[in-house]
C-alpha positions as CSV (number, residue, x, y, z in Angstrom):
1,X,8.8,51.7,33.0
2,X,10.9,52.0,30.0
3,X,8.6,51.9,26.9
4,X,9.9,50.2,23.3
5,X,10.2,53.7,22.0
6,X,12.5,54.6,24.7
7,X,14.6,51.5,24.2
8,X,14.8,52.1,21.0
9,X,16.1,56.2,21.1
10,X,18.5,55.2,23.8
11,X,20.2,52.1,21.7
12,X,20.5,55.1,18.6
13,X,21.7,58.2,21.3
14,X,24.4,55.8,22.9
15,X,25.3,54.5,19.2
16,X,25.4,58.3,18.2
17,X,27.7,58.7,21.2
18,X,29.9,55.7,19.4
19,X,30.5,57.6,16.7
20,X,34.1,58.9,16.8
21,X,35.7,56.0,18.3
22,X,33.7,53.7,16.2
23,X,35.3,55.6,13.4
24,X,38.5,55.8,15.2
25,X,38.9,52.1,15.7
26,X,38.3,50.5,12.6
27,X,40.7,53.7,11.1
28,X,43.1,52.3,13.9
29,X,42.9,48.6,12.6
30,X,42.9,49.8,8.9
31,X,46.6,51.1,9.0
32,X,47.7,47.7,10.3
33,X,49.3,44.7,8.4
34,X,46.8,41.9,7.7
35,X,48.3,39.9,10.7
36,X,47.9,42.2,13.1
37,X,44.4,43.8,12.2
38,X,42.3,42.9,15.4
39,X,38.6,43.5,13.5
40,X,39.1,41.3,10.3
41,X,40.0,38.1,11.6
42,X,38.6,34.9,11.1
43,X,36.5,33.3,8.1
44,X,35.6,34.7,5.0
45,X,32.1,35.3,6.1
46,X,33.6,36.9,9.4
47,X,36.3,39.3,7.1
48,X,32.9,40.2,5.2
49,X,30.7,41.0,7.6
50,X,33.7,43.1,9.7
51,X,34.0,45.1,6.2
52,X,30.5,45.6,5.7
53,X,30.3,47.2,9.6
54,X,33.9,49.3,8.0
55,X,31.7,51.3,5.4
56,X,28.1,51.3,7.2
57,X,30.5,52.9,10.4
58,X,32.5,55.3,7.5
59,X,28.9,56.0,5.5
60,X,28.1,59.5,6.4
61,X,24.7,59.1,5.0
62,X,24.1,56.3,7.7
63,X,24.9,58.8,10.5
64,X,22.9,61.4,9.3
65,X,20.0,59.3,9.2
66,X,20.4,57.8,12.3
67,X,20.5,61.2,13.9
68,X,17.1,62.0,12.3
C-alpha cells in the first residue's frame, strides 16, 4: 500500500530525475525563433504560464529546496 507520503517523495525523486532535460528542453526551445518555439505557443495566459514554468525550471533555489 503506497502511503501519501510515499506518493508524494516519489512525484519530487522522479521530478529530481527531470532535472537536466527539463533544463535542457526549455534551453532547447529558447534558442528558437518565436515561430518555431514548441513551449510558448498559444494565448497570452498560455505564453505566461510556459515562462513562469521557464524560471521556476532555471531557479536553482527551487531545486535545491525541492531536494531537501
Amino acid at each position: 500500500v503506497i502511503t501519501r507520503w510515499t506518493a508524494h517523495y516519489l512525484a519530487f525523486q522522479y521530478l529530481l530525475d527531470l532535472r537536466l532535460t527539463l533544463q535542457h528542453v526549455f534551453a532547447s526551445n529558447a534558442q528558437q525563433i518565436p515561430a518555431q518555439q514548441l513551449i510558448k505557443t498559444g494565448d497570452w495566459k498560455a505564453i505566461q504560464k510556459a515562462e513562469t514554468m521557464n524560471e521556476l525550471v532555471n531557479d536553482s533555489l527551487f531545486w535545491h529546496t525541492a531536494a531537501r
